[in-house]
C-alpha positions in Angstrom: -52.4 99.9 42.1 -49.0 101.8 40.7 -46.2 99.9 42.0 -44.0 102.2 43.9 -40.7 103.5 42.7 -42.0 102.3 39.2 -40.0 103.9 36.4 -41.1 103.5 32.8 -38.5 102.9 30.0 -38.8 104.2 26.5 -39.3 101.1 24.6 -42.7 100.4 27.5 -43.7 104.8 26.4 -43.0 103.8 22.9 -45.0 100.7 22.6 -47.6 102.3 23.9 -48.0 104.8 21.8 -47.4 103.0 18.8 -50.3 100.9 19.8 -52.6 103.9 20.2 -51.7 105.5 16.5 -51.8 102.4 14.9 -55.0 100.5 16.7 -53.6 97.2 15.6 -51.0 94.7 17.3 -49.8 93.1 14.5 -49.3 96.7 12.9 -47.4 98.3 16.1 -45.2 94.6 16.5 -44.2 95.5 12.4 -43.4 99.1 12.6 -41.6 99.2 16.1 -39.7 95.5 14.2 -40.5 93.4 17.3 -42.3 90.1 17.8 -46.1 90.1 18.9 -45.5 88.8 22.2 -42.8 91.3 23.1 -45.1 94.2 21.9 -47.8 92.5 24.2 -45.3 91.9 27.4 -44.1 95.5 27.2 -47.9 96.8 27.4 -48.4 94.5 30.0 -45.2 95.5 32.2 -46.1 99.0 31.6 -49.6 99.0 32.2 -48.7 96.6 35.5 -46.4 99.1 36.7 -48.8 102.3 36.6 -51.6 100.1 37.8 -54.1 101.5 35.2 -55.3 100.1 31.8 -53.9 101.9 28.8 -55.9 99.7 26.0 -58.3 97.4 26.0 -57.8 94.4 24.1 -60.8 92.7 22.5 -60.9 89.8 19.1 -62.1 92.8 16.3 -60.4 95.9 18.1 -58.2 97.8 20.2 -59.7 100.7 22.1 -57.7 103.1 24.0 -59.1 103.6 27.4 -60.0 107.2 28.9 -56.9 106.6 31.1 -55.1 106.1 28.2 -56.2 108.7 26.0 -55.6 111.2 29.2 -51.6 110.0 29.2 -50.9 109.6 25.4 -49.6 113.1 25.0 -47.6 112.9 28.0 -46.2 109.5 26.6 -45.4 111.1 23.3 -44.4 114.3 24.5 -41.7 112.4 26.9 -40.5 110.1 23.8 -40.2 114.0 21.7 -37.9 115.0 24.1 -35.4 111.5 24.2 -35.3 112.0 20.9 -33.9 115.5 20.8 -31.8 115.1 23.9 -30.2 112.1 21.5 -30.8 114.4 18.0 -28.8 117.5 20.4 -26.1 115.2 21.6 -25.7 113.5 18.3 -25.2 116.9 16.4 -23.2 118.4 19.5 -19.9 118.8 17.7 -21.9 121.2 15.3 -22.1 118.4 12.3 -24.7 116.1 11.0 -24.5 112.5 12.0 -25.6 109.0 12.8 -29.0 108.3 11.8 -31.3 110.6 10.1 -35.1 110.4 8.8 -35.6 112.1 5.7 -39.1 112.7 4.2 -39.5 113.2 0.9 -42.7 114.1 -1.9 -42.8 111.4 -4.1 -42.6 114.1 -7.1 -39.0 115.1 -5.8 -37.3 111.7 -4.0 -36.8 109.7 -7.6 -35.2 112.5 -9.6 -32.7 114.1 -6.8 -32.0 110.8 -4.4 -29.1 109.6 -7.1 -27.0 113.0 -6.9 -27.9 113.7 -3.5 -26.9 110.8 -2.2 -23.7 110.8 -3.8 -23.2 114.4 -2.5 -23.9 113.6 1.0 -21.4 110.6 1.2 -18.8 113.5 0.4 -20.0 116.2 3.1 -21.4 114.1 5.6 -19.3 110.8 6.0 -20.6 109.9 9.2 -24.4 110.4 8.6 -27.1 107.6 8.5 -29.8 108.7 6.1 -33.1 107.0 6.1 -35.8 108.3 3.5 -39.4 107.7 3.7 -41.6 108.7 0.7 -44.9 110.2 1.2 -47.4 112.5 0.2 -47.3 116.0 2.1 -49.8 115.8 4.5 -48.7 112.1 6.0 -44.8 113.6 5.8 -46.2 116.6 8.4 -47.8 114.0 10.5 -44.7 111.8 11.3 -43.0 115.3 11.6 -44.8 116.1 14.4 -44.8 113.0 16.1 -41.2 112.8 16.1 -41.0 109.5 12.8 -39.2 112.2 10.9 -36.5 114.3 11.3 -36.9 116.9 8.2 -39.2 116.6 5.0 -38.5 117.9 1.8 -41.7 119.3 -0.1 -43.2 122.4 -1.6 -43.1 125.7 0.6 -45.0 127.3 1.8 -47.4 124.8 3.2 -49.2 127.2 6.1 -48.2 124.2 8.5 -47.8 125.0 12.1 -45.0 124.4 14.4 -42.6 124.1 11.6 -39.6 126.0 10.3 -39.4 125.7 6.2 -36.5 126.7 4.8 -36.3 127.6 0.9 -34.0 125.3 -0.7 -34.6 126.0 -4.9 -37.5 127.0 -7.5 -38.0 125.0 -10.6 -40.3 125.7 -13.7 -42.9 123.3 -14.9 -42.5 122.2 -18.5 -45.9 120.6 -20.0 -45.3 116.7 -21.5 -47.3 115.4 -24.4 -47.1 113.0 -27.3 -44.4 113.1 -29.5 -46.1 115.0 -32.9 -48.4 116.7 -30.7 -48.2 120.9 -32.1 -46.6 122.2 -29.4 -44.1 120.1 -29.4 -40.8 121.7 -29.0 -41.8 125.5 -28.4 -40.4 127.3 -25.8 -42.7 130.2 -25.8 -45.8 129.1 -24.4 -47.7 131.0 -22.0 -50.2 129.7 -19.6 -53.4 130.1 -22.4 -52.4 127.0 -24.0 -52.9 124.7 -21.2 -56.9 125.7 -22.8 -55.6 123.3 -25.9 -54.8 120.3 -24.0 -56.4 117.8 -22.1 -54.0 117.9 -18.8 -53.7 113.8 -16.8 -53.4 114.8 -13.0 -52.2 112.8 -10.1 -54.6 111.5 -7.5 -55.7 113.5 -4.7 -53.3 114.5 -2.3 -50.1 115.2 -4.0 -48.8 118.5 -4.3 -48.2 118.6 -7.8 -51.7 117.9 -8.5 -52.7 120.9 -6.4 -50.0 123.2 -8.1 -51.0 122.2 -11.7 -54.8 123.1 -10.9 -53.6 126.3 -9.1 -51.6 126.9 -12.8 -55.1 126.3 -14.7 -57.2 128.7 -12.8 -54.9 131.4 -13.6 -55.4 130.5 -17.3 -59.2 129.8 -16.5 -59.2 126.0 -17.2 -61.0 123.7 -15.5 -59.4 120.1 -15.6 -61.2 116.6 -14.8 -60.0 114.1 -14.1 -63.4 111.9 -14.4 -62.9 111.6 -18.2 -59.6 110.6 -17.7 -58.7 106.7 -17.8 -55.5 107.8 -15.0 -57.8 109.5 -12.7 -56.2 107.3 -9.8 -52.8 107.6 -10.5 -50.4 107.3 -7.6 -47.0 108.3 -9.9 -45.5 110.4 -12.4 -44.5 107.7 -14.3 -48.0 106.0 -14.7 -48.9 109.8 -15.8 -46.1 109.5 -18.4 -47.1 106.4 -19.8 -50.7 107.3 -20.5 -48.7 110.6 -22.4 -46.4 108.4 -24.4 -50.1 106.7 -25.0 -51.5 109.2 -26.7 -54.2 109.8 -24.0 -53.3 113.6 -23.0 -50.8 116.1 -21.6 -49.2 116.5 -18.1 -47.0 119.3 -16.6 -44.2 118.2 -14.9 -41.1 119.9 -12.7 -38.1 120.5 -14.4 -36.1 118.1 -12.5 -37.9 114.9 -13.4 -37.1 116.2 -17.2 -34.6 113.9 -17.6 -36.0 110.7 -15.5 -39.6 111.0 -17.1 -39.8 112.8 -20.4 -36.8 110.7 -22.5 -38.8 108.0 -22.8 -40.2 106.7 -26.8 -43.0 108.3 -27.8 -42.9 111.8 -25.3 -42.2 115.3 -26.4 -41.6 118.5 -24.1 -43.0 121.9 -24.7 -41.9 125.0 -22.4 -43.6 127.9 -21.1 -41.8 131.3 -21.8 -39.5 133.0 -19.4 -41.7 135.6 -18.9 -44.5 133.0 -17.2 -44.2 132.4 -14.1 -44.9 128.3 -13.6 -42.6 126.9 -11.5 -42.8 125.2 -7.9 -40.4 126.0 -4.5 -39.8 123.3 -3.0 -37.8 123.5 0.7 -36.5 121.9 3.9 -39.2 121.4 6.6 -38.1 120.6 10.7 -40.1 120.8 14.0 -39.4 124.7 15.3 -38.6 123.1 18.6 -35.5 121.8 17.0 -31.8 122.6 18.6 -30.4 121.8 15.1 -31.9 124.4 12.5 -28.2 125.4 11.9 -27.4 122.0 11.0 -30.7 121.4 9.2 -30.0 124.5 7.0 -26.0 123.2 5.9 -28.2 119.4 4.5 -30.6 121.6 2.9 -27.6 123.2 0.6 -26.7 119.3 -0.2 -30.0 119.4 -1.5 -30.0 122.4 -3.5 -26.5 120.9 -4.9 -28.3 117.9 -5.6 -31.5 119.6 -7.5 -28.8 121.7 -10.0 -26.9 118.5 -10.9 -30.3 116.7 -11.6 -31.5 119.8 -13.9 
């Protein structure tokens, strides 16, 4: 029975949520940075409180209850709105600060985070910046559930619920092995992606989709099965097997000077009149009071993407 006058507190909503998402203890103790026990007493206070079972606890799994599944979206939907009653009040004087959750695609976060970084210090001295790199679809996940506060990837994504914002548009330039006959040119067009045998990322990154979408403009069918970096999880792993002598890549503009000055790696370019380039832009929930706010960070961003070019 709900003990009357029973008021849950954020950390109780919070646990119990995180408990739901994650289906594991040990998981939702490591992620919410609390002990086992205190993950295990909050449930139990919470639970006590409403006089209903949330999740039921057993040696191989955790199951959330009917009960539970019926409340989860309230729980979350209260926890969404502390947050932006903290995000409004934070960002009340009409500037960015304290903290702030920044997702970023793992094919933009190495070759901008030095210069952005640097920038923001300048503009925004009082802001806490946390970044989190992921692919696109796990970065629109913790959007939505309130783990992020913007994400930075490629636009437009056809998401729901969120406002993108267009922050800059860089070309693709193709990487191979130094010697390779390309080598050097800078008036490619998109037919001689037919003379190369293009190394993709693994499933699930943007870029991969992007370089495919390139290669069926030019009618070119890419595998990866043949390839010995059919599983790669990063650029770099991709640049390596170039250097290596194992194929060709295409990669954005800004990772130019992170990726391709390595030994053994040579850049040819596509001509100005070919249109192979990505956009990539700022991301926030639509129910957000700070898209003005939002909108001044993403030109920190744009800063940051010249300087890296």
């Amino acid at each position: 029975m709900a003990s009357r006058g029973y008021r849950p507190t954020l950390a109780q909503l919070r646990t119990f949520v995180t408990i739901a998402e994650t289906k594991h203890f040990g998981t939702a103790a490591a992620k919410l940075s609390i002990s086992q026990p205190s993950l295990s007493q909050a449930l139990v206070a919470l639970e006590s409180g409403l006089g209903v079972q949330l999740i039921e606890r057993s040696t191989r799994r955790v199951i959330v209850t009917p009960v539970g599944e019926m409340l989860l979206p309230e729980a979350k939907a209260t926890l969404d709105a502390a947050d932006k009653f903290l995000m409004h009040a934070q960002g009340a004087d009409g500037s960015l600060s304290g903290p702030l959750t920044i997702g970023m695609i793992p094919t933009v976060a190495p070759y901008i985070l030095p210069n952005f970084l640097r920038l923001m210090k300048e503009q925004f001295t009082d802001l806490e910046p946390r970044i989190v790199e992921a692919q696109t679809e796990q970065l629109v996940a913790q959007l939505r559930d309130g783990h992020l506060d913007v994400i930075l990837f490629a636009i437009p994504s056809g998401k729901q619920g969120l406002v993108e914002v267009p922050l800059y548009t860089e070309k693709f330039v193709i990487a191979l092995q130094e010697g390779h006959p390309l080598a050097g040119r800078t008036d490619l067009d998109l037919n001689a992606l037919k003379e190369l045998n293009l190394l993709l990322l693994d499933d699930g990154h943007c870029l991969r989709d992007q370089v495919v979408d390139l290669c069926r403009l030019a009618d070119v069918h890419p595998t990866t099965t043949r390839s010995a970096v059919a599983q790669a999880s990063s650029l770099a792993t991709v640049m390596q097997c170039v250097a290596g002598g194992m194929g060709a890549t295409l990669i954005p503009e800004s990772a130019v000077e992170w990726e391709a000055h390595r030994p053994g790696i040579a850049i040819a370019e596509f001509s100005p009149k070919v249109q192979a380039e990505r956009t990539i832009g700022l991301a926030f929930r639509s129910s957000s009071h700070r898209a003005e706010e939002f909108k001044e960070f993403g030109s920190v961003i744009a800063k940051a993407f010249e300087a890296a070019r």
